[in-house]
N, C-alpha and C positions, 0 to 999 in steps of 0.2 A: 504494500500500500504506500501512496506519495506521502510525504507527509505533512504537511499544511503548515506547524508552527512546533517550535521545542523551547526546552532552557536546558540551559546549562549550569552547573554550580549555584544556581539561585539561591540569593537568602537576602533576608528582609526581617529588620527588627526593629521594634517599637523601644526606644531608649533599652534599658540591661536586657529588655523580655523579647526571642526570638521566637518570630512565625514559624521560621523554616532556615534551613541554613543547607547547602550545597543539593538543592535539590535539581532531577534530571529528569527529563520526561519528554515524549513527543506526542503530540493530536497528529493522526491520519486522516484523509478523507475515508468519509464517512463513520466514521466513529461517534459515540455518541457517549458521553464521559457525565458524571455526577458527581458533583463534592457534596459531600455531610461529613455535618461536624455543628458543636454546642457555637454557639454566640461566642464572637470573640476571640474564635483558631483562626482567621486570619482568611478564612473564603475569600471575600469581598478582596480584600487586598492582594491574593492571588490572580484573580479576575481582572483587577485594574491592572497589574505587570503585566498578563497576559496580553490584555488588549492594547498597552503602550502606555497607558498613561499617566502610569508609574513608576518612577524607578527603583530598580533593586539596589541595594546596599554592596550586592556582586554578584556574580553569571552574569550570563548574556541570554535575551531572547531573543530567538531567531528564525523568522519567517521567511516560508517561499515566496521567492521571486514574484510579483504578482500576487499573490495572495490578497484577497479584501480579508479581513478580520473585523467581524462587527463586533458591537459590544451594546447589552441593554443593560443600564445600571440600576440602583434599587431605586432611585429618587427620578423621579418624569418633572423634568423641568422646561417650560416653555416660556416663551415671548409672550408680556400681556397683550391681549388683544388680536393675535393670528389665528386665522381659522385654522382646521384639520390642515388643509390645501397648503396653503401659506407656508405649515410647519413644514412640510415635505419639501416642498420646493426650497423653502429656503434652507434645508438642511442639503439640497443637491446640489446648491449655488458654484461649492469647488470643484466641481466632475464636469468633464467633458461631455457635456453633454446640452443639447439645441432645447427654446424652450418649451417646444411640443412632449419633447421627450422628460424633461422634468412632470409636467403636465399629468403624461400616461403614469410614468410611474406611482406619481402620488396617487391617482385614480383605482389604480390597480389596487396596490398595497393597501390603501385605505378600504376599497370592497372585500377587497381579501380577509381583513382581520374585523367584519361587520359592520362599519359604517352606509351609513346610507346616504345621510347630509352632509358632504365633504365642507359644507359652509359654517359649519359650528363653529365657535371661539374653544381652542383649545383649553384654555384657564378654566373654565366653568364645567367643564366634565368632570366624573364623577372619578372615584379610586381606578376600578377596573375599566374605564374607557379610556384614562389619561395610560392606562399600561398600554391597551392595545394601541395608541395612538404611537406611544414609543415603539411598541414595537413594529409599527408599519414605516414608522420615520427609518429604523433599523434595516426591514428588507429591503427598501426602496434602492440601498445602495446593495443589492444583489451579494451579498457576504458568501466568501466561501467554507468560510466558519464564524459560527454564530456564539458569542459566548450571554451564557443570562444570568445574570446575579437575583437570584431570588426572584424568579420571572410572573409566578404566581400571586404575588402580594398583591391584596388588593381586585384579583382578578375574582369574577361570577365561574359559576359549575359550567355553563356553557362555553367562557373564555378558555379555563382549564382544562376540557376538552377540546377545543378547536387547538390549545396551542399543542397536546398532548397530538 
């Protein structure tokens, strides 16, 4: 199998207290990988190195060439006042791409994850819409690995299904 993304030596510690120290692993396409663990082992902060937005204290992460790496975090934060529409697009704003094509994507991705009225004001949604919202903001940019920090929070029995 290719492998999409690894580390190396990885470690990351919160002043004296360490998450992890020289840890090694690689995600393959298609793989479908789970972290558990109590409040506080360091998930979420694994999640952010993995996706970049982090850095480690030491290792390297190291993704394929090309690789998109998505990433949905716990916290759904939006622009006040952008619709559904709005947040997609404006999150495709750095991609190459025409703005029919920003357009569709948003269109898609937001049917895809149940939207009906892409006109909504993002702010005013509820727990579990402002998740799917992110996470259609997330597929739109077409990720070849999708990483979710606690993807469920906040989501309805039907969301948790559809994303399941």
């Amino acid at each position: 199998m290719s492998v999409l993304l690894g580390v190396q030596g990885l470690t990351k510690a919160f002043g004296q207290r360490p998450l992890f120290r020289d840890l090694a692993f690689d995600l393959a396409v298609g793989e479908r990988i789970g972290l558990i663990g109590p409040n506080g082992a360091g998930k979420s902060t694994l999640l952010k190195l993995l996706a970049g937005t982090l850095q480690p204290d030491a290792g390297q992460r190291l993704a394929r060439r090309g690789a998109r790496i998505g990433y949905l975090a716990q916290d759904d934060i939006f622009e006040p006042e952008k619709t559904l529409r709005e947040v997609i697009i404006d999150a495709l704003a750095g991609e190459n791409l025409e703005d029919y094509e920003r357009e569709t994507r948003a269109a898609i991705h937001l049917t895809r994850v149940g939207f009906t009225d892409h006109d909504l004001v993002a702010e005013k949604l509820s727990g579990g819409w402002r998740k799917r919202l992110s996470l259609a903001r997330e597929l739109a940019f077409e990720p070849d690995l999708m990483l979710l920090d606690e993807p469920t929070n906040h989501l309805d029995l039907p969301g948790i299904l559809w994303l399941e």
